[in-house]
C-alpha positions as a Python dict, from the first residue, in 0.01 Angstrom:
ca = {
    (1, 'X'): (0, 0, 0),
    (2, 'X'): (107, 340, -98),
    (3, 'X'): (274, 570, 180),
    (4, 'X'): (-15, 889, 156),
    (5, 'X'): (168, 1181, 162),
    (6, 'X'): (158, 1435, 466),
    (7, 'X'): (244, 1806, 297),
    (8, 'X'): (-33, 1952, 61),
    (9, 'X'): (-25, 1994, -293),
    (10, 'X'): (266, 2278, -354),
    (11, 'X'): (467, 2171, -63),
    (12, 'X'): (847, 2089, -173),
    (13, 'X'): (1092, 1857, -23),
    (14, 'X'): (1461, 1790, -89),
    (15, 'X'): (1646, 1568, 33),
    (16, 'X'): (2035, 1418, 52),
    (17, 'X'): (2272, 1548, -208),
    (18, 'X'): (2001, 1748, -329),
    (19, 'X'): (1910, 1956, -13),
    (20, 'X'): (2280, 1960, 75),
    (21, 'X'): (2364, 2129, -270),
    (22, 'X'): (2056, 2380, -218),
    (23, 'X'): (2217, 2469, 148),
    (24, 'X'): (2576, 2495, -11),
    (25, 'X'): (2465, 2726, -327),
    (26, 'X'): (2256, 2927, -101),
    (27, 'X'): (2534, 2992, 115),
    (28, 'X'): (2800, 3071, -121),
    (29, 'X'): (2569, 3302, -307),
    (30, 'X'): (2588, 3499, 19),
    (31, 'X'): (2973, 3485, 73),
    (32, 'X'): (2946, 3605, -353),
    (33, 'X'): (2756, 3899, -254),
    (34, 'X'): (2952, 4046, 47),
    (35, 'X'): (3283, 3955, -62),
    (36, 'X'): (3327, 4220, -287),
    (37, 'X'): (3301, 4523, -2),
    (38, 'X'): (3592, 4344, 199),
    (39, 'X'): (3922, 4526, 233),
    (40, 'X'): (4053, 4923, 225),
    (41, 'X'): (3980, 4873, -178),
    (42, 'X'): (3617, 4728, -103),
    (43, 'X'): (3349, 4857, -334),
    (44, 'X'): (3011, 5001, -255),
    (45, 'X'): (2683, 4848, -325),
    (46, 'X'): (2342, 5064, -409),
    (47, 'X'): (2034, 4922, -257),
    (48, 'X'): (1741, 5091, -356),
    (49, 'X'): (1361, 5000, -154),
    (50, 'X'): (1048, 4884, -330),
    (51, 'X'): (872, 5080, -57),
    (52, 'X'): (707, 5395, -106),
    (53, 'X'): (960, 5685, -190),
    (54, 'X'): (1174, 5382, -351),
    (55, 'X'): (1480, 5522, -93),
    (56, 'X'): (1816, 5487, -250),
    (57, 'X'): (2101, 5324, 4),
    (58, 'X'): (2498, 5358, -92),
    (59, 'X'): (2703, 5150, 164),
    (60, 'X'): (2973, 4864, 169),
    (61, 'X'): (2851, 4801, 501),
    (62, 'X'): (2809, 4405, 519),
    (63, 'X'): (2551, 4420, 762),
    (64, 'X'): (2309, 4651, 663),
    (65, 'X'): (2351, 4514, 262),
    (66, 'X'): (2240, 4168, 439),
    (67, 'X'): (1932, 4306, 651),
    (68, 'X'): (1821, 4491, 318),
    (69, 'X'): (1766, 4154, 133),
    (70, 'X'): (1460, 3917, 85),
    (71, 'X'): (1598, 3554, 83),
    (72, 'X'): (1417, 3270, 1),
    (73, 'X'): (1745, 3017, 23),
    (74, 'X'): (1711, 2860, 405),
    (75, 'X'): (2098, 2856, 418),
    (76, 'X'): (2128, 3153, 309),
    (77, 'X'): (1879, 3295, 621),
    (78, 'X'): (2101, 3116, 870),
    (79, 'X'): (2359, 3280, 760),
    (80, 'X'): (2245, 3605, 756),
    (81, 'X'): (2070, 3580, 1093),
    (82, 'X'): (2461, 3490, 1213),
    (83, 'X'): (2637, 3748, 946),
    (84, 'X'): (2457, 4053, 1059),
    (85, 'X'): (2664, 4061, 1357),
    (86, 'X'): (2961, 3897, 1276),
    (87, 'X'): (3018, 4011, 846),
    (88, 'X'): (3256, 3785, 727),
    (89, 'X'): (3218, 3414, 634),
    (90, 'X'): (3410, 3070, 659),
    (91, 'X'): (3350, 2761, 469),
    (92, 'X'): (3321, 2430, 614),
    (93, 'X'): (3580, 2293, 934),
    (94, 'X'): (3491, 2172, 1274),
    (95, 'X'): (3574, 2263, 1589),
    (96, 'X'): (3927, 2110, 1679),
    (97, 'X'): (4004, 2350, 1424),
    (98, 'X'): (3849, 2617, 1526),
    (99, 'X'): (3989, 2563, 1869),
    (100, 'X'): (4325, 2519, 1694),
    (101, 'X'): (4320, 2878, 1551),
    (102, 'X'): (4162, 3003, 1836),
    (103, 'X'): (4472, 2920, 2068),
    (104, 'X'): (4707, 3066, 1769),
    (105, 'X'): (4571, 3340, 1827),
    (106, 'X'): (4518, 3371, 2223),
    (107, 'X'): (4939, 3332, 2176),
    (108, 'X'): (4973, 3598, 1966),
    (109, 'X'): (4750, 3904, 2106),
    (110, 'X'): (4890, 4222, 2279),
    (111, 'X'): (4744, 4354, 2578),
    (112, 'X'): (4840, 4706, 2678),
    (113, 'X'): (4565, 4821, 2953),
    (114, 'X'): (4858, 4914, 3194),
    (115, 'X'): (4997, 5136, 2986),
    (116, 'X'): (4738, 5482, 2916),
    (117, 'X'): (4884, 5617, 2613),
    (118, 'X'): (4974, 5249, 2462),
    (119, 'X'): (4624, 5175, 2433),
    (120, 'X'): (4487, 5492, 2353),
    (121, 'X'): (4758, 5450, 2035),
    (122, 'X'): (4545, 5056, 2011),
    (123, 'X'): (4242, 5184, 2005),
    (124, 'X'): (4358, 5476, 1738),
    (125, 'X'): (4487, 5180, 1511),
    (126, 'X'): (4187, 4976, 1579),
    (127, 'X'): (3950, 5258, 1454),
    (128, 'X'): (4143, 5394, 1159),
    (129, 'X'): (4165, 5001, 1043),
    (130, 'X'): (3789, 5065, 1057),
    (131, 'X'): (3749, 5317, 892),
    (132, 'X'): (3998, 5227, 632),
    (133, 'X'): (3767, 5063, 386),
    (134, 'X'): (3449, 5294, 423),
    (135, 'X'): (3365, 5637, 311),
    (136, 'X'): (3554, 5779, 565),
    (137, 'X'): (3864, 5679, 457),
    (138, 'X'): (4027, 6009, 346),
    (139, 'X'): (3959, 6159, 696),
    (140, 'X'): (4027, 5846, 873),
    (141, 'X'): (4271, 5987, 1134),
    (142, 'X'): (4039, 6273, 1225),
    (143, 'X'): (3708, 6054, 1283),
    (144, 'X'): (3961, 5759, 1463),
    (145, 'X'): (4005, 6027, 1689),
    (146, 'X'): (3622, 6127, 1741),
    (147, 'X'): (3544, 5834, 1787),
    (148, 'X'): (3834, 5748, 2038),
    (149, 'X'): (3714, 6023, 2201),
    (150, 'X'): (3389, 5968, 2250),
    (151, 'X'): (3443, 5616, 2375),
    (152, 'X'): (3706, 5695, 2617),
    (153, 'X'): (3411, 5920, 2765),
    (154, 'X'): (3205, 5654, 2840),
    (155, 'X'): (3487, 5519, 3108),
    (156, 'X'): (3456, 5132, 3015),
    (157, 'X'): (3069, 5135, 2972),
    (158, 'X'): (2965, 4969, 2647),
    (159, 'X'): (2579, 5192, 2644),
    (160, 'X'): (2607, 5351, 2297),
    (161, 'X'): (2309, 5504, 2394),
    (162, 'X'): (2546, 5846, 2578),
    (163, 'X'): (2660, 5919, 2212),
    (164, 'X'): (2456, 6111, 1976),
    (165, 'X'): (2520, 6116, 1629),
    (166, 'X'): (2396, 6442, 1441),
    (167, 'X'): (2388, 6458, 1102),
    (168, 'X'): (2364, 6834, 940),
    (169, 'X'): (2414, 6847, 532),
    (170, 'X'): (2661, 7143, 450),
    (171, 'X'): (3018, 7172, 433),
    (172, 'X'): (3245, 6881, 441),
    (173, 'X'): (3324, 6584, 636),
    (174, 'X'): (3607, 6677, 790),
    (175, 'X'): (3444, 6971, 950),
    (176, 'X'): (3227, 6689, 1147),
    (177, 'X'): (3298, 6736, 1547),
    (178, 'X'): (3257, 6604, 1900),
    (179, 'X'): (3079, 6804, 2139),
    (180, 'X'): (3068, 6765, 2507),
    (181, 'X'): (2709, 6767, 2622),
    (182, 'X'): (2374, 6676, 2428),
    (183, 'X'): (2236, 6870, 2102),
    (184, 'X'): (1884, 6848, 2058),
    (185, 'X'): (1742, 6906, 1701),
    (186, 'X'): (1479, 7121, 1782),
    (187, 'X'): (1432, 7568, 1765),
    (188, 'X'): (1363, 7743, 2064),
    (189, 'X'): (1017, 7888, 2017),
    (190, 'X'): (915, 8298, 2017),
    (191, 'X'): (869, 8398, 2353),
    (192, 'X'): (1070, 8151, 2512),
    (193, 'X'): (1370, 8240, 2739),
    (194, 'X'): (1713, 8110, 2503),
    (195, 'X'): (1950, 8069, 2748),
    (196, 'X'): (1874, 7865, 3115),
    (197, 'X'): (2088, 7758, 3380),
    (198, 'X'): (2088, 7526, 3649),
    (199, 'X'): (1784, 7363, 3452),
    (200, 'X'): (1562, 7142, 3605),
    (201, 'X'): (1396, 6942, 3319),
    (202, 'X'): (1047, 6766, 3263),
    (203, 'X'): (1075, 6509, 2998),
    (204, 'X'): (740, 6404, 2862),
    (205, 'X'): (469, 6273, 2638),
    (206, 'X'): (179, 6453, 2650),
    (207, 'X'): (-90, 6573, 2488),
    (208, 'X'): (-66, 6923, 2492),
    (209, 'X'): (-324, 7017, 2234),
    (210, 'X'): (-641, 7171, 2363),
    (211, 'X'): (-874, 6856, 2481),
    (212, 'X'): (-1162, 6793, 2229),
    (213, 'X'): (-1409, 6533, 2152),
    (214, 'X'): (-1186, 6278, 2019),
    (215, 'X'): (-1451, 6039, 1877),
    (216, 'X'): (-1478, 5997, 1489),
    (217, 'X'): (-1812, 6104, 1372),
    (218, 'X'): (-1906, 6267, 1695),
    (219, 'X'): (-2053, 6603, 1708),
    (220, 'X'): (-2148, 6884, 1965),
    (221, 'X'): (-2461, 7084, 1919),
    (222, 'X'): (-2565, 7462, 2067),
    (223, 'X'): (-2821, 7629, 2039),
    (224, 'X'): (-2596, 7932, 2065),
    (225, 'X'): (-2268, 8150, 2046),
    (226, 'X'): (-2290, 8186, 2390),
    (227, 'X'): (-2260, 7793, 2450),
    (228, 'X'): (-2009, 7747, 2203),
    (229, 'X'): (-1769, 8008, 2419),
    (230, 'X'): (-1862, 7844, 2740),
    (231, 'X'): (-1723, 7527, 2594),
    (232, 'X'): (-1396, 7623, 2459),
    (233, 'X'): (-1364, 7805, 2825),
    (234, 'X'): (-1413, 7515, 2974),
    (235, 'X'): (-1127, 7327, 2721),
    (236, 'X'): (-894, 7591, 2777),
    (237, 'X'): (-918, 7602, 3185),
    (238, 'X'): (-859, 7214, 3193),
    (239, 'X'): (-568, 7303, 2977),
    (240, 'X'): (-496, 7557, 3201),
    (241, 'X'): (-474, 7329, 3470),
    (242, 'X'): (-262, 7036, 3335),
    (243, 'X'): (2, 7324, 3272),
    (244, 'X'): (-43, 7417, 3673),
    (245, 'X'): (44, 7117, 3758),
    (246, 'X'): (324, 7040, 3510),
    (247, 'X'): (450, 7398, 3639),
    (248, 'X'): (407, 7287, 3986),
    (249, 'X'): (704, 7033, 3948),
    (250, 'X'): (926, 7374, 4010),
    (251, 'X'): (1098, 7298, 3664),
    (252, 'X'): (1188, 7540, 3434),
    (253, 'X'): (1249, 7343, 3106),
    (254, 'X'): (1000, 7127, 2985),
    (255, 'X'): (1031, 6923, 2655),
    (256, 'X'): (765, 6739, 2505),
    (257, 'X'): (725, 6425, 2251),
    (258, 'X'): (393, 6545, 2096),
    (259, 'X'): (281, 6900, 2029),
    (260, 'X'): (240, 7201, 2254),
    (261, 'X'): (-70, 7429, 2091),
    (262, 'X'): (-10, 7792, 2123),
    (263, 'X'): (-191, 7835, 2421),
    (264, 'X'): (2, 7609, 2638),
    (265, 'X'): (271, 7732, 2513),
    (266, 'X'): (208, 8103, 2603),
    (267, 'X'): (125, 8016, 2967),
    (268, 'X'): (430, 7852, 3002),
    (269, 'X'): (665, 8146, 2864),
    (270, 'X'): (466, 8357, 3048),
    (271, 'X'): (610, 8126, 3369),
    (272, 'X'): (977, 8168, 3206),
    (273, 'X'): (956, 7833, 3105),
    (274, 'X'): (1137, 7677, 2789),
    (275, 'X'): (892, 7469, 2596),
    (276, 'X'): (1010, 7247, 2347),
    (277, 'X'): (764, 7037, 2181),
    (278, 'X'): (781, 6733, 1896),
    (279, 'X'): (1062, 6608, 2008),
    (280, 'X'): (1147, 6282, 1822),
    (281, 'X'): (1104, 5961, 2067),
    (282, 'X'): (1448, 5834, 2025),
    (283, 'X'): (1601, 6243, 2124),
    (284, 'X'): (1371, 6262, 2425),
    (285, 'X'): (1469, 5876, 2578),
    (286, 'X'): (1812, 5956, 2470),
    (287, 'X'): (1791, 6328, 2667),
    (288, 'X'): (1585, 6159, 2960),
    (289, 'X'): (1879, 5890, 2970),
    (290, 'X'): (2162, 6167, 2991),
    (291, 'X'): (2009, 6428, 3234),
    (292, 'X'): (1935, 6180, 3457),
    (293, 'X'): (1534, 6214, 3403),
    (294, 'X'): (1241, 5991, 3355),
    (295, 'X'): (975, 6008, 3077),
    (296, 'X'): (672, 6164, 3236),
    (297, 'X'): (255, 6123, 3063),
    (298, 'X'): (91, 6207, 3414),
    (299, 'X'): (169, 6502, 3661),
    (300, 'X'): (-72, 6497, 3941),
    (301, 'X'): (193, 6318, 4161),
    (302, 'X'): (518, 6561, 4144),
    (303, 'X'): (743, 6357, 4416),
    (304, 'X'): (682, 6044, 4167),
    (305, 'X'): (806, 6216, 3885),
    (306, 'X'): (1214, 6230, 3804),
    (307, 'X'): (1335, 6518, 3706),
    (308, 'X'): (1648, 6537, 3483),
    (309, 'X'): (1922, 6841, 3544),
    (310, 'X'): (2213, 7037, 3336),
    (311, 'X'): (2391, 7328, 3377),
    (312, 'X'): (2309, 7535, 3112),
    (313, 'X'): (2000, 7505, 2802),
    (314, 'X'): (2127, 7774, 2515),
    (315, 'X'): (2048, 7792, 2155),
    (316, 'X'): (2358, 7749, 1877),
    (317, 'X'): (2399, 7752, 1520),
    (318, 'X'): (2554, 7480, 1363),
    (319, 'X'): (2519, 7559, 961),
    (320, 'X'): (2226, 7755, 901),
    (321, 'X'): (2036, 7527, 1106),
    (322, 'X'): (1964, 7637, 1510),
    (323, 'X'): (1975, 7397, 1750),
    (324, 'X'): (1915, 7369, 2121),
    (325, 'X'): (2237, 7235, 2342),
    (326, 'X'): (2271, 7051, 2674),
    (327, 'X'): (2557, 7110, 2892),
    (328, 'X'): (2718, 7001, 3208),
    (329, 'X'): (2378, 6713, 3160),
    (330, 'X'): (2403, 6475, 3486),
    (331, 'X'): (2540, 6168, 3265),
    (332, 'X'): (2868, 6356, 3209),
    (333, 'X'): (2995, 6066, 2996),
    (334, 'X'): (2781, 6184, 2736),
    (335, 'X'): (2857, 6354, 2426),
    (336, 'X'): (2724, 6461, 2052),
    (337, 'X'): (2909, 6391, 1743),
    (338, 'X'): (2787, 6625, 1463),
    (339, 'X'): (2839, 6494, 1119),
    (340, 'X'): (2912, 6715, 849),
    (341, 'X'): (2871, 6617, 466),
    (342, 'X'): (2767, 6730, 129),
    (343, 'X'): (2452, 6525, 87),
    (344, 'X'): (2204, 6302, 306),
    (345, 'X'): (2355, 5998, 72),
    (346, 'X'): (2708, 6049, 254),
    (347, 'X'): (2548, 6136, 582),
    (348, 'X'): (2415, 5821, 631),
    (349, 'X'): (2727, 5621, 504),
    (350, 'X'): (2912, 5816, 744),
    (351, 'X'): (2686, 5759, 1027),
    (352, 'X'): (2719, 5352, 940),
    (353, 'X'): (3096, 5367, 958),
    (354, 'X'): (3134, 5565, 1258),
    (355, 'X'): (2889, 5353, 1433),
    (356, 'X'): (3104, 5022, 1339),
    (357, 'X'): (3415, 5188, 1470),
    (358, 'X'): (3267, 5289, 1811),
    (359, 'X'): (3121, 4937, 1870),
    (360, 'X'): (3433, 4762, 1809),
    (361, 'X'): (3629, 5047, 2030),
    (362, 'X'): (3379, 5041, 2328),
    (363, 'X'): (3461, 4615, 2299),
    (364, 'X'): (3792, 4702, 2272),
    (365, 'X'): (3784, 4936, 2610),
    (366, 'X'): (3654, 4623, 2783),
    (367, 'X'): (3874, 4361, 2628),
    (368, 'X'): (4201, 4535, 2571),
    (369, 'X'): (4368, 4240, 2366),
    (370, 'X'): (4461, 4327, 2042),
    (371, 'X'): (4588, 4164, 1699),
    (372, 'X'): (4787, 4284, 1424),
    (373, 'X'): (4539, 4313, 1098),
    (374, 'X'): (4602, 4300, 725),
    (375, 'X'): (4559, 3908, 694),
    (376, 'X'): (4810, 3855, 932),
    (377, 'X'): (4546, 3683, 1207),
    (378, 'X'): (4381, 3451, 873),
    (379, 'X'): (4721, 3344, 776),
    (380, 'X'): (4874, 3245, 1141),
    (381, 'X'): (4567, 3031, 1229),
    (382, 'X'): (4587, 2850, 890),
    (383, 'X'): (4979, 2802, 930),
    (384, 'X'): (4867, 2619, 1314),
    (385, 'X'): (4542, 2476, 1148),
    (386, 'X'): (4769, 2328, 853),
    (387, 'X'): (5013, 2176, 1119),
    (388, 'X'): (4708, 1993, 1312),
    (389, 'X'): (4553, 1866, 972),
    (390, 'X'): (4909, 1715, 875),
    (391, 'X'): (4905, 1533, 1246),
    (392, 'X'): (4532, 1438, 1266),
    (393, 'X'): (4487, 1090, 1150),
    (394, 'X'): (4143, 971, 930),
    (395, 'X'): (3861, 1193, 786),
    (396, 'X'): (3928, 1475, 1038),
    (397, 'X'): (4192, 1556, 849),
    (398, 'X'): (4061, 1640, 584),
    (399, 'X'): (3722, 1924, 707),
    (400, 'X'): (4055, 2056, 902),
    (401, 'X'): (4237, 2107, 574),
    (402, 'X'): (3942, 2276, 433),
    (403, 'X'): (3888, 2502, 746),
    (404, 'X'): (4244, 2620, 673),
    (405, 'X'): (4167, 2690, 322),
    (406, 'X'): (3847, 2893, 433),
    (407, 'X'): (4063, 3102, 679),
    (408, 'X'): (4294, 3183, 348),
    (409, 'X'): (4028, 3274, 152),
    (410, 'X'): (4011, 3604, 370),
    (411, 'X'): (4356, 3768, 266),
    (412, 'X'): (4272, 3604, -64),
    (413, 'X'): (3983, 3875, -89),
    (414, 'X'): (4178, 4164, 27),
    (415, 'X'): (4390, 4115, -276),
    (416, 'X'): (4125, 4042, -538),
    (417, 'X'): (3935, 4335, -441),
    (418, 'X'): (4275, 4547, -461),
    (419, 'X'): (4310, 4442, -837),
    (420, 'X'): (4640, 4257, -666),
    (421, 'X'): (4772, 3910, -783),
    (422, 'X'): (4617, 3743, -401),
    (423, 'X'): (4798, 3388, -569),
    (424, 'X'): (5117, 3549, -558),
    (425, 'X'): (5081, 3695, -236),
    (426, 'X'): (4916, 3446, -68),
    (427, 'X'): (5223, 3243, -177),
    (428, 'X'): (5441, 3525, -35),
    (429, 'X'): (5288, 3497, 312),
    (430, 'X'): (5296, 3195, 333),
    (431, 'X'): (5669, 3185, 329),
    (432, 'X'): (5700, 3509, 521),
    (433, 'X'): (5485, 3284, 811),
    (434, 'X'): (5735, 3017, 843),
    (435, 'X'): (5950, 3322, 1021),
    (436, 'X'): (5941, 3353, 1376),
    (437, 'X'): (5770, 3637, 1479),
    (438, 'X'): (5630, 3746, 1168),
    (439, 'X'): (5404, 4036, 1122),
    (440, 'X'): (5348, 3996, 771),
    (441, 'X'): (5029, 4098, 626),
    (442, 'X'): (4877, 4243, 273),
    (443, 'X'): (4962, 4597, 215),
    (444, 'X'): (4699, 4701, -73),
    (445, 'X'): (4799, 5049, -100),
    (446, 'X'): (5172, 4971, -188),
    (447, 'X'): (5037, 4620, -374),
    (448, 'X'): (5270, 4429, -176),
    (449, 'X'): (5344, 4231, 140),
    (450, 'X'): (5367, 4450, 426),
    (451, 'X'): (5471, 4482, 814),
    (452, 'X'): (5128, 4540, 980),
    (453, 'X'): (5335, 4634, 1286),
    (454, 'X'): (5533, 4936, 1092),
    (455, 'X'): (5184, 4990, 921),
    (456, 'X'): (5007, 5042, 1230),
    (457, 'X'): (4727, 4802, 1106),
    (458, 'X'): (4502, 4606, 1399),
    (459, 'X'): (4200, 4430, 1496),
    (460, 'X'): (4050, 4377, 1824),
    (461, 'X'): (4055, 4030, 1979),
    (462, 'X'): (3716, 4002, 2106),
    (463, 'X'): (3597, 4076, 1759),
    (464, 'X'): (3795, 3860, 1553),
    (465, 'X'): (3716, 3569, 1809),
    (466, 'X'): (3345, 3635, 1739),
    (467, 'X'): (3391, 3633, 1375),
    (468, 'X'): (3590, 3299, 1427),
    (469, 'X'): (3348, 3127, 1625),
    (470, 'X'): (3037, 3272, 1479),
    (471, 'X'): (3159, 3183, 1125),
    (472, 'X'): (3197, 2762, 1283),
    (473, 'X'): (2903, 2759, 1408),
    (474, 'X'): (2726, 2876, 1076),
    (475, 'X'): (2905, 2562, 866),
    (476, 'X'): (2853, 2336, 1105),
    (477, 'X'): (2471, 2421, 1071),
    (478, 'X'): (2466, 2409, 697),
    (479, 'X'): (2674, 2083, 689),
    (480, 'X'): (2409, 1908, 923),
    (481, 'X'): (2109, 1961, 687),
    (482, 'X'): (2015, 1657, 500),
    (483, 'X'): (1654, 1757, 405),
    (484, 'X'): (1452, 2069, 289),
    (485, 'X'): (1104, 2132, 345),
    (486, 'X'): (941, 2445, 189),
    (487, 'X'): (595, 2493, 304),
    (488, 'X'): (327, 2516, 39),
    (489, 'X'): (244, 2893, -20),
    (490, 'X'): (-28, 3086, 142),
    (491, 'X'): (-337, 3154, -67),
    (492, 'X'): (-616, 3458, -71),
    (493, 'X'): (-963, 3359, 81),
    (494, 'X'): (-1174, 3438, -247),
    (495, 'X'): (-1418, 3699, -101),
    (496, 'X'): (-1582, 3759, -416),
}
């Protein structure tokens, strides 16, 4: 008797060589795509949305090219659920071998924490290695140093969340700068006082529009003027009121996520109170968060309420556009960076690259080991992971020998996107390897084989070791899969 078969109609299944094959392809259709941006001489991609607006995205960014795609490929998806965090990607191996390059490396990394200005000088080579293959690249030095700076700020504390990033279109991107305190993207309104200190600051969300019948469809009849006055008297006292009460907290800033009406707004610069209204939700929990504050909707309990405090509220001028700045805020940690560029297009690059370099520096301020870069750290863990294939006896021997060819394949990259001859180097580093100490890694700007110690060219441990991991971890999953099951599509009741 005939085994009756348990998907529906369009269901698919694969299985053995077949759904192996699908899980392979899928996988190094992925490695195709993002293997192109890798390196100083990576090149950009240009994602543009379907959505409405059809928004146009420039970025070699590996991460956010990744999150930006639809893919139907189920090896493909694991991947990119691992690859979004960790960019790069390794073939095949196990985890002896992993282990194997692991320890190479654990011998090899540099720790300087004792030493101030040695690590500062880390974390300076860390970021400009970076930066070194994004947009930033011609300014590298001066945004390694923002970006040092800002992290140093946050005194070992990985909470991103105390930098700001500002981005203001206009002159160029070297005239981008840190600023001590917290800028706020908002105009001072007419009437209001432009300069505070000693502020004591109500954060909230509110709204501060005059209270109506909020009911779709609903109306109010009078049967005359009279009545209609009497009600918007009454709307305006219990407006009236809410702004007694916020007043009442003995504050004498008050910023707002929705909309302050005019009235509200007159009563409280008629208190000498700064108003500042639609502030975007991410700038008020990020201003809450910084003065030391707490997002208020209700105000009829002021003890329960936290208020957040700076030294001085004053309006600048960064371009043509004003802006409202935070000083001496409670969180002093905190800082703004203001990006500079000629077009929203850059802006946003820029934005993406600074924000890699400060997550791998605030990593880097917690886990001060360091590694040369370059290829250097892919070509010492294959010269260890070669040794253990050679002594490994059976069919071990061989996924080992293929992790080791994986872990090439990075450096490999680095040349082929540098128009370089990567057989010829690779070759070249090989033999430089079988030195003792050897810092040799691939120097794309001279085309050559270079001293990534001279060159000033690292990584940070804790990343690479994710990368290394992460990247095992992925194979291993793909290599497991012996059978595919894609799910029959969904289909439209007919409500005809």
């Amino acid at each position: 008797m005939a085994v009756e078969r348990i998907f529906k109609d369009e269901a698919s299944e694969e299985k053995g060589e077949r759904a192996r094959m699908a899980s392979f392809v899928g996988a190094m259709a992925i490695a195709d795509l993002v293997k192109t941006t890798l390196g100083p001489k990576g090149m950009d991609k240009i994602l543009q949305s379907t959505g409405r607006g059809r928004a146009v995205t420039v970025t070699n960014d590996g991460a956010t090219i990744l999150k930006s795609l639809h893919i139907d490929n189920p090896a493909a998806k694991v991947l990119i659920g691992i690859l979004t965090t960790v960019f790069f990607t390794l073939m095949g191996g196990f985890r002896m071998a992993a282990e194997c390059a692991r320890d190479a490396l654990l011998r090899k990394v540099m720790d300087n924490k004792e030493d101030a200005e040695k690590f500062k000088s880390d974390l300076m080579k860390i970021a400009m290695t970076t930066l070194s293959s994004k947009i930033l690249s011609q300014d590298k030095e001066h945004f390694a140093q923002l970006a040092v700076d800002a992290v140093m700020r946050l005194k070992g504390s990985t909470n991103l969340e105390s930098i700001q990033i500002i981005k203001k279109p206009g002159g160029s991107l070297k005239d981008s700068f840190l600023d001590e305190g917290f800028i706020l993207d908002k105009k001072i309104g007419i009437g209001q006082p432009k300069r505070i200190e000693n502020a004591k600051i109500l954060v909230a969300n509110t709204a501060m529009d005059t209270d109506k019948v909020k009911i779709y469809g609903a109306r109010v009849r009078v049967d005359s003027m009279a009545r209609a006055a009497e009600i918007e008297g009454a709307e305006k006292q219990k407006m009236r009121e809410k702004v007694q009460k916020i007043i009442g907290h003995g504050i004498n800033c008050f910023v707002n996520r929705q909309l302050i009406y005019n009235f509200p707004e007159e009563l409280f610069a008629d208190a000498g109170i700064l108003a500042i209204e639609h502030a975007d939700f991410d700038g008020i929990e990020r201003l809450a968060l910084v003065t030391g504050g707490e997002i208020a909707s209700t105000f009829d309990n002021p003890e329960s309420v936290k208020l957040g405090h700076c030294k001085l509220i004053e309006e600048i001028m960064i371009g043509d556009d004003k802006l409202i700045h935070f000083s001496g805020v409670e969180m002093g940690q905190a800082c703004t960076i203001v990006l500079r560029g000629s077009s929203h297009h850059v802006l946003d690059e820029a934005e993406r690259s600074l924000h890699d370099a400060l997550c791998v520096l605030s990593q880097t301020v917690n886990d001060s080991r360091v590694l040369l870069g370059g290829g250097w750290p892919e070509m010492l863990m294959a010269k260890e992971v070669d040794e253990l294939a050679r002594k490994t006896p059976g069919k071990k021997s061989h996924a080992i020998d293929a992790f080791s060819r994986a872990l090439i394949a990075i450096p490999s990259t680095i040349a082929d996107n540098a128009g370089l001859d990567s057989a010829e180097l690779i070759a070249q580093l090989r033999a430089e390897h079988q030195k003792e100490g050897c810092t040799a890694g691939i120097d794309v700007i001279t085309g050559s084989v270079g001293d990534m110690a001279e060159l000033g060219i690292s990584e940070a441990f804790k990343v690479k070791q994710a990368v290394l991991l992460s990247a095992t971890e992925a194979a291993e999953m793909i290599l497991r899969v012996d059978e595919i099951i894609t799910c029959a599509p969904r289909r439209r009741e007919d409500r005809m």
